[in-house]
C-alpha positions, 0 to 999 in steps of 0.5 A: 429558492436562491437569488441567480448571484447566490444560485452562481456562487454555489454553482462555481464552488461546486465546480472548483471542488469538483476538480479539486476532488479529481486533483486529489483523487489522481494524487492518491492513486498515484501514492496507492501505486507507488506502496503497491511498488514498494511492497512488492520490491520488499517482498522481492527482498523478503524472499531472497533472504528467506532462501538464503536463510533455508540455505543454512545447514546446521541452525541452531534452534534459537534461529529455527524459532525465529525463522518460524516467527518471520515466516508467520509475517511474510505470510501476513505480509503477503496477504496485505500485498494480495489485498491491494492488487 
């Protein structure tokens, strides 16, 4: 079907986007590792400030809801985080 120069220059386009893709295949690893990184690092943070959060004696309601409602984020938050591993 194809002349041998025309068969050639498929052939070397293929091969150079073959490795392009694996280029750009290990970048994008590397990026998911890294937001992987910074999600755990945050959620590390999260926690530590929903300890010292419980911590608190006497809060008043206002904060008791907000709390609720920062609670329903970490829990969606930690479900992103279970999905990546």
């Amino acid at each position: 079907m194809f002349n041998r120069k025309g068969k050639r220059n498929a052939e070397e386009h293929l091969k150079t986007l073959s490795i392009q893709f694996g280029e750009d295949q290990k970048m994008v690893t590397q990026l998911a590792e890294v937001l992987y990184q910074d999600r755990t690092e945050l959620k590390e943070d999260i926690d530590s400030s929903w300890d010292f959060l419980n911590t608190l004696r006497n809060k008043p309601t206002e904060l008791d809801t907000k709390i609720e409602q920062i609670k329903i984020e970490m829990d969606r938050y930690q479900d992103i985080i279970d999905y990546a591993q």
